[in-house]
KEKE-3310 file (N, C-alpha, C; in steps of 0.2 Angstrom, whole numbers, plus 5000, padded with zeros to 4 digits):
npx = (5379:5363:5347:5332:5318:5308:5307:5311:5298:5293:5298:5295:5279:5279:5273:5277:5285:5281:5281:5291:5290:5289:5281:5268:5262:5260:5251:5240:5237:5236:5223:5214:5210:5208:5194:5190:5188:5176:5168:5167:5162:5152:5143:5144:5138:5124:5121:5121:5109:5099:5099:5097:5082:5078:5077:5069:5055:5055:5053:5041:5033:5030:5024:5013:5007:5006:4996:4987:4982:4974:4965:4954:4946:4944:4933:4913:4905:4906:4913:4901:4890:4887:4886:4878:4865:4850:4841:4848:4851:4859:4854:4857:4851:4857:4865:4876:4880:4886:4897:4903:4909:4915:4923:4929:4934:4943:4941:4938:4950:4961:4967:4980:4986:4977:4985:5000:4996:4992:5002:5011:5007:5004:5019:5019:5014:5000:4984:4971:4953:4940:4926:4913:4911:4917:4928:4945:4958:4966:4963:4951:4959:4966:4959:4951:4960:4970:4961:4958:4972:4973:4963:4967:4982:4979:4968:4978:4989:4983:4980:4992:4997:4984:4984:5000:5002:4991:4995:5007:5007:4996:5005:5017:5006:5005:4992:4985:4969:4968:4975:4969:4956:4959:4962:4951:4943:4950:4949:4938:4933:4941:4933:4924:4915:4924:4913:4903:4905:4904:4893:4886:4892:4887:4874:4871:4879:4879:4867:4855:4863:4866:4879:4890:4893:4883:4890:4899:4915:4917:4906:4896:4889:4893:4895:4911:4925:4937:4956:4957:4944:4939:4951:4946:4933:4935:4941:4930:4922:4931:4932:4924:4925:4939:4942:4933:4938:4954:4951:4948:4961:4969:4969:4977:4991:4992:4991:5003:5010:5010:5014:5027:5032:5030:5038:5051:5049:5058:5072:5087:5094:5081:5082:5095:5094:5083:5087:5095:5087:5080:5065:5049:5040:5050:5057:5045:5043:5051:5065:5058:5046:5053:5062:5054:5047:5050:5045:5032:5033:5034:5022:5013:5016:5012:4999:4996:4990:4977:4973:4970:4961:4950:4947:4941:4927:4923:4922:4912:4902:4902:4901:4912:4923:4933:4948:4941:4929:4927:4933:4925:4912:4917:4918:4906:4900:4909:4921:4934:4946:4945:4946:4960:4967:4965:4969:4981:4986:4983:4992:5004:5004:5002:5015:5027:5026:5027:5041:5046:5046:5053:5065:5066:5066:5078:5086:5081:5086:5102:5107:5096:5101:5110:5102)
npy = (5045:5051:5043:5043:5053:5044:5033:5036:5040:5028:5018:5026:5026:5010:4996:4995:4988:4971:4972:4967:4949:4952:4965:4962:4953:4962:4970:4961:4956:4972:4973:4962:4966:4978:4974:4967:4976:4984:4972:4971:4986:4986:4975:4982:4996:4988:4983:4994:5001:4993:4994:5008:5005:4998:5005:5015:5009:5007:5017:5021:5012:5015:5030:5024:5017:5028:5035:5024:5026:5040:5042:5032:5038:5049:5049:5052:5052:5039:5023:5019:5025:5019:5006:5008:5011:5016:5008:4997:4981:4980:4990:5001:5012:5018:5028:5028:5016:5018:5027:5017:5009:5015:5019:5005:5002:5012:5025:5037:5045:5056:5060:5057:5052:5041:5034:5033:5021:5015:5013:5006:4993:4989:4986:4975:4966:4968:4968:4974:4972:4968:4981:4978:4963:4958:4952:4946:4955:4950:4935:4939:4944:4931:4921:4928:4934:4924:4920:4930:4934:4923:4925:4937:4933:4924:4931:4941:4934:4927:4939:4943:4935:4933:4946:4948:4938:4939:4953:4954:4946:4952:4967:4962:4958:4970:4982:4971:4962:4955:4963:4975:4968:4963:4976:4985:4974:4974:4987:4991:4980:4989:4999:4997:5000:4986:4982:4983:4974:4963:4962:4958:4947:4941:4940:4934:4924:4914:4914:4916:4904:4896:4889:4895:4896:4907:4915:4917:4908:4893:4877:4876:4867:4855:4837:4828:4831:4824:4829:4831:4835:4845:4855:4858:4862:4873:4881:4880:4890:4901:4905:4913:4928:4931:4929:4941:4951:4949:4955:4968:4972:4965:4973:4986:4978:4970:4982:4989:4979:4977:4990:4988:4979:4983:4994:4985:4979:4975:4978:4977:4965:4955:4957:4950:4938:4934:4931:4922:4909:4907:4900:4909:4910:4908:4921:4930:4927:4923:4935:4946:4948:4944:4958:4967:4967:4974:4987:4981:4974:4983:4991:4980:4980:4994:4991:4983:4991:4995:4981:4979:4988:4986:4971:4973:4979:4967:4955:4960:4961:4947:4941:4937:4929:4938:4950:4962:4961:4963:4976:4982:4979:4985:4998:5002:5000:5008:5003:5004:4996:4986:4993:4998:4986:4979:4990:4990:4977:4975:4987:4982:4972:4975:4986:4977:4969:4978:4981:4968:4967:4980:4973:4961:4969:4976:4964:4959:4971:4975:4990:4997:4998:5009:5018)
npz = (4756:4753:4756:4744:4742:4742:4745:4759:4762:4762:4769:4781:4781:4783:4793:4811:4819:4829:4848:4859:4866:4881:4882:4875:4884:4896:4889:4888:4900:4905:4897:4903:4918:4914:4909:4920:4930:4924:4923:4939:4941:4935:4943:4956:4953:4951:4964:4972:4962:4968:4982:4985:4979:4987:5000:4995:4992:5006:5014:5006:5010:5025:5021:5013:5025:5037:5027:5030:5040:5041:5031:5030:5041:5040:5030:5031:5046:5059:5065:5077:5074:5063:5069:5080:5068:5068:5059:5058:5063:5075:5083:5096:5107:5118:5128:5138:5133:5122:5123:5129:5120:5111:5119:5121:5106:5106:5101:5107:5111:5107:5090:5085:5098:5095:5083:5086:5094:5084:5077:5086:5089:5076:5074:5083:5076:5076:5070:5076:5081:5070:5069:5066:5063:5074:5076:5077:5065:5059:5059:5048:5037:5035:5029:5020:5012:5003:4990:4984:4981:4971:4962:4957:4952:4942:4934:4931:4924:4913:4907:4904:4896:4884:4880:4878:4867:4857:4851:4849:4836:4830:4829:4820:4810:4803:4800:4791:4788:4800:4809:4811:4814:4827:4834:4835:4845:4855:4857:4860:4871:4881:4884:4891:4907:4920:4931:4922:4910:4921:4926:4914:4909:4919:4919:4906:4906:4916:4922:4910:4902:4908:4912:4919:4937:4949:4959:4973:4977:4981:4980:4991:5006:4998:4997:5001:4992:4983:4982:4969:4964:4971:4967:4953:4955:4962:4953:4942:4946:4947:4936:4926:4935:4933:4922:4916:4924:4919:4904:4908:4906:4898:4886:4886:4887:4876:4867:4871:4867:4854:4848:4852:4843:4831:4832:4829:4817:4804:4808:4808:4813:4814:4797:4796:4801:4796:4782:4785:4786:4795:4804:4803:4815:4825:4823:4826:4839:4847:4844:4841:4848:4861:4862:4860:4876:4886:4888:4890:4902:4909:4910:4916:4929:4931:4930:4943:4952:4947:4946:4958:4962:4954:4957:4968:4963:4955:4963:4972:4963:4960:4971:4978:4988:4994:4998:4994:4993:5009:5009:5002:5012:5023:5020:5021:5032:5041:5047:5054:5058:5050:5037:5039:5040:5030:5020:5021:5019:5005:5000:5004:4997:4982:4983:4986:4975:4964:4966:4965:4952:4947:4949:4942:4928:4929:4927:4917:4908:4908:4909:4916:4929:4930:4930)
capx = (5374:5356:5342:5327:5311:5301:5310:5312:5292:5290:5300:5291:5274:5279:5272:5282:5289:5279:5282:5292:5284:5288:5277:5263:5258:5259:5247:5236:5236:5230:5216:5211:5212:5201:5188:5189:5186:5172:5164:5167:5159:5142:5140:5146:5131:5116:5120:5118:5104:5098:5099:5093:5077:5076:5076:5064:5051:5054:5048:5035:5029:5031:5020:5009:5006:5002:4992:4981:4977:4972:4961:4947:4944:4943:4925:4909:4901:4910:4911:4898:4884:4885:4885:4870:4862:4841:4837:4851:4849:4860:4854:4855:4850:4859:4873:4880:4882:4888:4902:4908:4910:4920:4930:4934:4939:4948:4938:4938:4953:4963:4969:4988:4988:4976:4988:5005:4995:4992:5010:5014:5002:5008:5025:5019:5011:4993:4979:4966:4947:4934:4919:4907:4913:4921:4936:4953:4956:4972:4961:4949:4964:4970:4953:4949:4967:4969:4954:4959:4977:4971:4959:4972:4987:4975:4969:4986:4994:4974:4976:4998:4995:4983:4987:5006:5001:4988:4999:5014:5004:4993:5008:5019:5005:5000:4989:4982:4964:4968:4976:4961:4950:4959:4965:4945:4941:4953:4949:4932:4934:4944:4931:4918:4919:4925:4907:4897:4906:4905:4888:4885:4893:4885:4867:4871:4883:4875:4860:4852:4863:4868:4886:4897:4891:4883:4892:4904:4920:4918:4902:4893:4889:4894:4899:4916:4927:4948:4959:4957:4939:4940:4953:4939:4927:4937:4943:4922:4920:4934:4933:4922:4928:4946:4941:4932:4945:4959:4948:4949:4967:4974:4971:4984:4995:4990:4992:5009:5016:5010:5019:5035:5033:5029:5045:5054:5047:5062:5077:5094:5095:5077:5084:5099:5091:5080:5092:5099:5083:5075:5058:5045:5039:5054:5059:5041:5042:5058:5070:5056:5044:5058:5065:5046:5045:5051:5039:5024:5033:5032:5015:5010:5019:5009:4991:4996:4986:4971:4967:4967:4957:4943:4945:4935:4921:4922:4921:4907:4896:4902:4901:4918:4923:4940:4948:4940:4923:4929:4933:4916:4909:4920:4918:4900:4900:4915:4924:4942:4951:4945:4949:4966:4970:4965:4971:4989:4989:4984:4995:5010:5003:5009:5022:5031:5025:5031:5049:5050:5045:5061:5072:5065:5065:5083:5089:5078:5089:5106:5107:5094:5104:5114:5099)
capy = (5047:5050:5038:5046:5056:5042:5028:5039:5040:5021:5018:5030:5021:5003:4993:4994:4979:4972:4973:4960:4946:4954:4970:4958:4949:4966:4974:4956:4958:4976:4972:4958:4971:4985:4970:4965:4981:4986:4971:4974:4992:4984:4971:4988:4997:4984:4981:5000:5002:4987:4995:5013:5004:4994:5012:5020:5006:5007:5025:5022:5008:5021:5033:5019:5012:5034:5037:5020:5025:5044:5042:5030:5042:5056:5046:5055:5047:5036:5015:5019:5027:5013:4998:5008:5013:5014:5006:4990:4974:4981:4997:5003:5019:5019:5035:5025:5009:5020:5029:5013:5007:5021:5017:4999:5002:5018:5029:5042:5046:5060:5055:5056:5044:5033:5034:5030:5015:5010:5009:5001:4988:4984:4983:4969:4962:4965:4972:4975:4971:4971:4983:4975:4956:4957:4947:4951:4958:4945:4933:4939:4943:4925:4919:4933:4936:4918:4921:4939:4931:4917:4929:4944:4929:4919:4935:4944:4929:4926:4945:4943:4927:4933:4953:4948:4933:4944:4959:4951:4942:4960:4969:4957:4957:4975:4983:4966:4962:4953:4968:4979:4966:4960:4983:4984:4970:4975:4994:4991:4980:4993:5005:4996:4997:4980:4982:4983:4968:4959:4961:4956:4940:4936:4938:4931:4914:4911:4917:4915:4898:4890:4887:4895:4897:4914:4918:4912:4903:4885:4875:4875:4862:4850:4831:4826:4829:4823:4836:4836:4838:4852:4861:4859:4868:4881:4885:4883:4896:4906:4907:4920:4933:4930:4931:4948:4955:4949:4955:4974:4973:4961:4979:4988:4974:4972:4988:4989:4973:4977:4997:4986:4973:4987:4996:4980:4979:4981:4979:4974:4960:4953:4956:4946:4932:4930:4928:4913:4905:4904:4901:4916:4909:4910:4928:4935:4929:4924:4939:4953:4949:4949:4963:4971:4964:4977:4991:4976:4972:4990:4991:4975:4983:5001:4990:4980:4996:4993:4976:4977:4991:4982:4966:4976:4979:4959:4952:4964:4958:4941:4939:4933:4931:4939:4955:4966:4961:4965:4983:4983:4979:4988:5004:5004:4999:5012:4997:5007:4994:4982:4997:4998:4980:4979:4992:4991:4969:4974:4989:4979:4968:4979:4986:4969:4965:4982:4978:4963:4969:4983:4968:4959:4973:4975:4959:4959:4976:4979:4997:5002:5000:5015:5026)
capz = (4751:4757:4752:4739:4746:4741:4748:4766:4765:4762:4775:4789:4783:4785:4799:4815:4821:4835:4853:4862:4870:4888:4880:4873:4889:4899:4885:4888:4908:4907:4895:4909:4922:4914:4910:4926:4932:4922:4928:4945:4940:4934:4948:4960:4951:4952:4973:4971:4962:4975:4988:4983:4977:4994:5001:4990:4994:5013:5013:5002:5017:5029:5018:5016:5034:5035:5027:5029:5046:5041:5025:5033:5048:5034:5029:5035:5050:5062:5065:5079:5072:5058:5072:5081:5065:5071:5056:5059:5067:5081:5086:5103:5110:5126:5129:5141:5131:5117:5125:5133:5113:5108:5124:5120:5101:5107:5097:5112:5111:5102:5085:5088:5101:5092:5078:5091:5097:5077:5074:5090:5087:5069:5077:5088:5070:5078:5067:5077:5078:5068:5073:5062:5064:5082:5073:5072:5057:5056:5055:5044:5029:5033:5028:5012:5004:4998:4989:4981:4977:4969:4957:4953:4950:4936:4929:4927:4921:4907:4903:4898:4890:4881:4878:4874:4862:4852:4852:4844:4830:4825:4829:4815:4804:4804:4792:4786:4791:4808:4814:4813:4819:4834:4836:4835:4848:4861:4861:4862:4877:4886:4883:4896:4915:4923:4933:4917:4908:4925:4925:4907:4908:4925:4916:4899:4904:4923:4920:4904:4898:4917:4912:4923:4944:4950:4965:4976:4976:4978:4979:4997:5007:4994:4999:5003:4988:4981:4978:4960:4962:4975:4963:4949:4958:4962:4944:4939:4949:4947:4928:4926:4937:4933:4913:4915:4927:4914:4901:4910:4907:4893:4881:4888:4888:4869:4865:4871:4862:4846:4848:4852:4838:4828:4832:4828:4809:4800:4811:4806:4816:4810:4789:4793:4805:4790:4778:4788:4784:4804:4802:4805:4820:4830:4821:4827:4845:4848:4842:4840:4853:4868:4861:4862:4882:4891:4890:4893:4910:4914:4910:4917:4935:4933:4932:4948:4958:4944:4945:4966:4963:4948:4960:4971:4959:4952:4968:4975:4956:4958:4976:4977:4995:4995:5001:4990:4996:5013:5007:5000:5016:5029:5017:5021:5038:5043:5051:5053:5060:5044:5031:5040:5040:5021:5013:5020:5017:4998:4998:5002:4992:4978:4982:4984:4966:4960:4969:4962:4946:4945:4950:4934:4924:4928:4927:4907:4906:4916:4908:4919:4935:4931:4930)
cpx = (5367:5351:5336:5323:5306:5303:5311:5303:5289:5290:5297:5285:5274:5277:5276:5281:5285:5283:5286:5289:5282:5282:5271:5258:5258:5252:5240:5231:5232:5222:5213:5210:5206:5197:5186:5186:5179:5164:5161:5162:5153:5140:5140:5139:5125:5116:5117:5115:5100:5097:5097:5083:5072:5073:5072:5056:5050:5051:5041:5030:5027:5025:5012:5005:5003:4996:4984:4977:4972:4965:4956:4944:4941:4935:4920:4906:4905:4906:4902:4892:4883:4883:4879:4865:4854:4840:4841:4849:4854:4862:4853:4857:4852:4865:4877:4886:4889:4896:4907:4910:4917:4928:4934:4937:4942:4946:4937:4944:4958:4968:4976:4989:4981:4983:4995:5003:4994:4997:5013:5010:5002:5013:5024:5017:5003:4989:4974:4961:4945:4929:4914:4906:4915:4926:4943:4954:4961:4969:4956:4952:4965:4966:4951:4956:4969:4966:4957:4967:4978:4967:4964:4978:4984:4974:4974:4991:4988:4978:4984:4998:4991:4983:4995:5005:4999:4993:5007:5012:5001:5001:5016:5013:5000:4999:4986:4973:4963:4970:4973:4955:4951:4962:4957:4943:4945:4952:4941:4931:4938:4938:4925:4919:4920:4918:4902:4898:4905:4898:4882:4886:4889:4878:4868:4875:4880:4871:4855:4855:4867:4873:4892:4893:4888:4887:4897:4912:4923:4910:4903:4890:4888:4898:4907:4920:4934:4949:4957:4950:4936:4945:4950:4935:4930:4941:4938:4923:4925:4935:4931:4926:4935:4947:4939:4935:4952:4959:4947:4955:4972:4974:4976:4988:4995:4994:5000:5012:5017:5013:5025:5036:5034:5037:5050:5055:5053:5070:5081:5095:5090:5079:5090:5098:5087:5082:5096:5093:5081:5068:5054:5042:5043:5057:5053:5043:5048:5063:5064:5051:5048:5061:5059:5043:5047:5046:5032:5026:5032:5026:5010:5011:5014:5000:4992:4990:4979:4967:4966:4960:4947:4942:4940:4931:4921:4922:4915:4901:4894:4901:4905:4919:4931:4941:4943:4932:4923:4929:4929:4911:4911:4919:4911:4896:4906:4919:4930:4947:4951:4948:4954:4969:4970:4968:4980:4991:4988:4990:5002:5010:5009:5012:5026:5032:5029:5038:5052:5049:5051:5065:5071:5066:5075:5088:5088:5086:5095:5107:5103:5097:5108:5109:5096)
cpy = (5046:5047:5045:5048:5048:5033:5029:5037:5034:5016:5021:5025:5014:5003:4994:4987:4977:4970:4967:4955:4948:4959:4967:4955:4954:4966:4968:4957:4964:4977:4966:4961:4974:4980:4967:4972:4985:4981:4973:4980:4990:4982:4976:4992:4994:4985:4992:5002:5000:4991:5004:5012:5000:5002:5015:5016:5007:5013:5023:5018:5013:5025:5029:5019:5021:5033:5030:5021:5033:5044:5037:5034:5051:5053:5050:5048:5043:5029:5015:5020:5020:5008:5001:5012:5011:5009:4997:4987:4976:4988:4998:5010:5020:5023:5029:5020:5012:5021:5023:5008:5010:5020:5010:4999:5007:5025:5037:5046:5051:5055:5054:5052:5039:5028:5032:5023:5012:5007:5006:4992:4985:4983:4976:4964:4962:4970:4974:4969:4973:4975:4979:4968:4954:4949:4949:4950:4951:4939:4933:4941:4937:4920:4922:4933:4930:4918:4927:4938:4926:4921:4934:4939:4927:4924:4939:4943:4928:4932:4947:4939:4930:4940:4952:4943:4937:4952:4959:4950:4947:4964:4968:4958:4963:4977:4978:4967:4959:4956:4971:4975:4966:4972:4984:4980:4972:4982:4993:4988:4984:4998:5002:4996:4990:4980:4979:4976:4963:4955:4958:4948:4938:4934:4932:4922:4912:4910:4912:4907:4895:4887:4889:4898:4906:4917:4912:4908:4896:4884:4875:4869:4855:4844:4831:4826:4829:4830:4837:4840:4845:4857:4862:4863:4874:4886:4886:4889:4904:4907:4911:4926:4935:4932:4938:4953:4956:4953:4964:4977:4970:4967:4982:4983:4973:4976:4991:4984:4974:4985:4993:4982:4977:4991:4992:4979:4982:4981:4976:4967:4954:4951:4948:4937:4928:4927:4922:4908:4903:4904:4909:4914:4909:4916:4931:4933:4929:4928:4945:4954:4948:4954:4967:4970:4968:4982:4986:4976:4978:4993:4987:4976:4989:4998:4985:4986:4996:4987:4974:4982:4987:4976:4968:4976:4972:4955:4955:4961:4951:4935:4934:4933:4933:4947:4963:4968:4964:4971:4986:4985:4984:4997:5007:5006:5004:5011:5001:5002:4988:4984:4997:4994:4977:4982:4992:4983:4974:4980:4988:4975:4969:4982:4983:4966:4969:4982:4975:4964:4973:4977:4965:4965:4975:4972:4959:4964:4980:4985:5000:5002:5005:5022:5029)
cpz = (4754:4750:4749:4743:4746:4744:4757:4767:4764:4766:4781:4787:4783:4791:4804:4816:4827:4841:4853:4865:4878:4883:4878:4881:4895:4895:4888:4897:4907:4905:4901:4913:4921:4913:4915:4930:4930:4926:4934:4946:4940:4940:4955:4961:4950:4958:4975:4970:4968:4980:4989:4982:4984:4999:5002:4995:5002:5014:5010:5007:5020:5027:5020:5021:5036:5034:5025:5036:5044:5037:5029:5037:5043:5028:5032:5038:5056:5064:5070:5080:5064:5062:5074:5077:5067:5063:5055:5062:5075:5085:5094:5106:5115:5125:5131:5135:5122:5117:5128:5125:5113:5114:5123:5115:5100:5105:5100:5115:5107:5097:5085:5090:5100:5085:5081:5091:5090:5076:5078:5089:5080:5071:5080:5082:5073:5073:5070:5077:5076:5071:5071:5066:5070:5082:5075:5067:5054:5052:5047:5037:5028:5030:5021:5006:4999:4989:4984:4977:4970:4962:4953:4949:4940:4933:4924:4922:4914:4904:4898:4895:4882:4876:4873:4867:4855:4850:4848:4837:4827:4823:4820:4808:4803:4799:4789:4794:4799:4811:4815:4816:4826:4837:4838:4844:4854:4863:4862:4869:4882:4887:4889:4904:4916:4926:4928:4913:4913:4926:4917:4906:4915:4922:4908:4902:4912:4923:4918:4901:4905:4913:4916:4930:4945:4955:4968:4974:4973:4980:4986:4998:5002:4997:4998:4999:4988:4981:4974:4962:4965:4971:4956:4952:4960:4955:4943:4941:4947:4939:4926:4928:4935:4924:4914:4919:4922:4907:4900:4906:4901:4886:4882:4885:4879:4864:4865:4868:4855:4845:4848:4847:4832:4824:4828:4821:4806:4802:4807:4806:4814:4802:4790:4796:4799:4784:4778:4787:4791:4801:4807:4811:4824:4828:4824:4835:4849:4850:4845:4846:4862:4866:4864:4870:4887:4895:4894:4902:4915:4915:4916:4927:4937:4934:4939:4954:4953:4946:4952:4963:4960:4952:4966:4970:4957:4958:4971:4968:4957:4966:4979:4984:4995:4999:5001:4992:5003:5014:5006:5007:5023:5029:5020:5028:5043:5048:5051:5053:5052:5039:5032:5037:5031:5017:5014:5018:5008:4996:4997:4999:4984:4976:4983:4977:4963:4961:4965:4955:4943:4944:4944:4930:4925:4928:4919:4904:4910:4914:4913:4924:4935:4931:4937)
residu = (UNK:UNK:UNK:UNK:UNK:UNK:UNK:UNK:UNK:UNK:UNK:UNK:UNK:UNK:UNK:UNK:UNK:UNK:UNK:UNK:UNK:UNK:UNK:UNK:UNK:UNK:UNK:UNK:UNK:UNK:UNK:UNK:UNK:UNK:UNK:UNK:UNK:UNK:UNK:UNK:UNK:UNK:UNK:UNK:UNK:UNK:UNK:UNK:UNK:UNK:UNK:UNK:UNK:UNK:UNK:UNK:UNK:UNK:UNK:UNK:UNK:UNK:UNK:UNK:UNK:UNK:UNK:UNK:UNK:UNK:UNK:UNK:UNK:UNK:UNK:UNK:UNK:UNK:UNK:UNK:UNK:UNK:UNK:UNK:UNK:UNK:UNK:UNK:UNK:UNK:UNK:UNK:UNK:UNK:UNK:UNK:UNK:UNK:UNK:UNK:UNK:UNK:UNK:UNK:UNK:UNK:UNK:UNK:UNK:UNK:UNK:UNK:UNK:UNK:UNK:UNK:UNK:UNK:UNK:UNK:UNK:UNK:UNK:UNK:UNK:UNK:UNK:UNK:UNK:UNK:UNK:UNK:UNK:UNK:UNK:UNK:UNK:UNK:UNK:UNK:UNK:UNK:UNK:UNK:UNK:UNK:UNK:UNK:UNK:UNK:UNK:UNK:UNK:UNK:UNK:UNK:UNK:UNK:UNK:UNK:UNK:UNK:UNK:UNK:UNK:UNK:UNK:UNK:UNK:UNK:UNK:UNK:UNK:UNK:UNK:UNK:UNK:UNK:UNK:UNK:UNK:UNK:UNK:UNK:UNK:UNK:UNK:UNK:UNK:UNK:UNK:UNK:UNK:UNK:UNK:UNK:UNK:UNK:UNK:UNK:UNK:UNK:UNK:UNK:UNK:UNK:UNK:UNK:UNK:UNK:UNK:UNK:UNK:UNK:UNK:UNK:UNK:UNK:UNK:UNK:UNK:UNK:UNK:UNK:UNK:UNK:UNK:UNK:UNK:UNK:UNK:UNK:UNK:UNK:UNK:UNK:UNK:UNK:UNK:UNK:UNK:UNK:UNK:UNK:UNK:UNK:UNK:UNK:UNK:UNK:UNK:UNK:UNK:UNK:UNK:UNK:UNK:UNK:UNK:UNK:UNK:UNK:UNK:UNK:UNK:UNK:UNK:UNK:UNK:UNK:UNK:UNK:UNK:UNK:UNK:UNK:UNK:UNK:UNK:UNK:UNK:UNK:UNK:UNK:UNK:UNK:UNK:UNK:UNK:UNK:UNK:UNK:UNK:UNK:UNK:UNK:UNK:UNK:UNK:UNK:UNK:UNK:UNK:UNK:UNK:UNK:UNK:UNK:UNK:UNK:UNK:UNK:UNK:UNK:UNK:UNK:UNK:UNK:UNK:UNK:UNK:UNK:UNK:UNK:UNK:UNK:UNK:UNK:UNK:UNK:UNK:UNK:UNK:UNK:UNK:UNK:UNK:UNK:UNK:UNK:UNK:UNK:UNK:UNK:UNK:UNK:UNK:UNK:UNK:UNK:UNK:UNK:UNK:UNK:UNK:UNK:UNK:UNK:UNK:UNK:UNK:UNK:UNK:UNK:UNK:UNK:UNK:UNK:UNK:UNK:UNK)
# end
């Protein structure tokens, strides 16, 4: 006697029976497997990106180290007619003495094999010398970059402290009166050159109320002082320049957190954090301001070739003694072997920042190693 339709179809949808235990701890095993495997895949994919990015960079050296020898030489005039300029302190009207220049810092020679002996000469780790200075150039980095380091580090670190800070805070609390003020106050500061604020604050706070140094580093020939009081004087000094260099820069930076915090307004994750009853200061910087962190470090990576560049102009205002000054001076003087030795230390500068800046950037975010 065959069983009912309705008892056949109640029987087909019941549950099946589960597996046996041999069939459980296979099933167990191969999800261990493809998770292990997927790993493997990621960490396979970062060494990969890794080493694509190592790559890229090396080239870009190459390029670099190029075109640092070409572009000086591409200035009107040459080193020699600057050192014997008639109206300098070392002019000398002698052919002779002239050609026998050109023959010592090579400058008589075709530019191809000036530019072989460049890059043999960097291989050896040699820069040259100065024309102006009759240095070597080695020295005179190991003497200026401190100095130019020490300035872009403070302000970088002044302009994300303060960029990211305000920019979370407006961002968070947009549309109310603090966000137009501080959106006001930050676009207005981007809107002046770095020079013109440099020279604003030098007359108004040096100046006119003697509160912070006009010039220089550290204080000259001043007595004998401790560490501390030697790293005091060089923060005096350096507060200025380091503010209105930061100061170029902390809008952008700004500008991008309060776009990401923005974005943030509203999320899923935000509603239900809130509903746990976290307080609001660890939901704005916590939760929504790292979420909002990624674009800023991509940002703060793209103005690394800004703030060499503005360090130029706020060291030349401020009479800072660093590279930048250097570039100032060597520009003027058409010092080759100086403009070479400068612009390829700050180049590698930052392309090393930027390096290390991808490596952050996808450590923050392992998705980008597949791209």
């Amino acid at each position: 006697m065959s069983r009912p339709t309705g008892l056949r179809q109640h029987a087909s949808s019941a549950p099946s029976a589960p597996p046996p235990g041999g069939e459980l701890d296979e099933i167990d095993e191969l999800t261990l497997a493809s998770a292990g495997d997927g790993e493997a895949t990621v960490a396979a994919s970062a060494r990969r990106s890794t080493r694509t990015l190592a790559l890229t960079y090396v080239v870009t050296v190459f390029v670099l180290i190029t075109l640092n020898f070409f572009l000086p030489r591409a200035l009107p005039g040459d080193p020699i007619d600057s050192l014997i300029d008639p109206g300098g302190p070392s002019y000398v009207s002698n052919a002779e003495i002239r050609a026998e220049l050109e023959e010592y810092y090579g400058l008589d020679r075709p530019v191809g094999e000036q530019y072989v002996d460049y890059l043999s000469d960097l291989a050896r780790g040699d820069l040259g010398v100065s024309i102006r200075y009759n240095v070597g150039i080695g020295e005179l980095v190991q003497e200026r970059l401190p100095w130019t380091i020490l300035l872009i580090t403070s302000s970088m670190l002044l302009a994300a402290v303060v960029g990211w800070s305000a920019g979370v805070h407006s961002g968070w609390r947009r549309g109310r009166p603090v966000d137009s003020g501080l959106l006001g106050v930050f676009t207005a500061l981007r809107s002046f050159p770095v020079f013109f604020l440099g020279s604003i604050a030098l007359f108004v706070l040096a100046v006119q109320f003697d509160l912070l140094p006009l010039s220089g580093a550290r204080t000259l020939y001043a007595p004998d002082m401790g560490a501390l009081e030697r790293a005091g004087d060089i923060a005096y000094h350096l507060a200025l320049p380091a503010a209105v260099l930061a100061t170029q820069f902390a809008g952008g930076q700004y500008m991008t957190m309060r776009a990401g915090i923005v974005g943030e307004l509203g999320a899923d994750y935000l509603v239900g954090a809130r509903a746990k009853g976290l307080r609001e200061r660890r939901l704005k910087y916590r939760y929504a301001g790292r979420n909002a962190l990624l674009p800023v470090v991509t940002v703060t990576a793209l103005q690394l070739g800004g703030f060499l560049t503005s360090a130029v102009l706020v060291e030349t205002v401020f009479s800072y003694p660093g590279m930048g000054r250097l570039v100032f001076d060597a520009i003027s003087f058409r010092d080759y072997p100086a403009l070479q030795g400068c612009f390829l230390v700050l180049s590698l500068f930052v392309v090393t920042l930027n390096f290390l800046m991808e490596l952050l950037y996808h450590r923050l975010d392992p998705r980008t190693t597949d791209r």
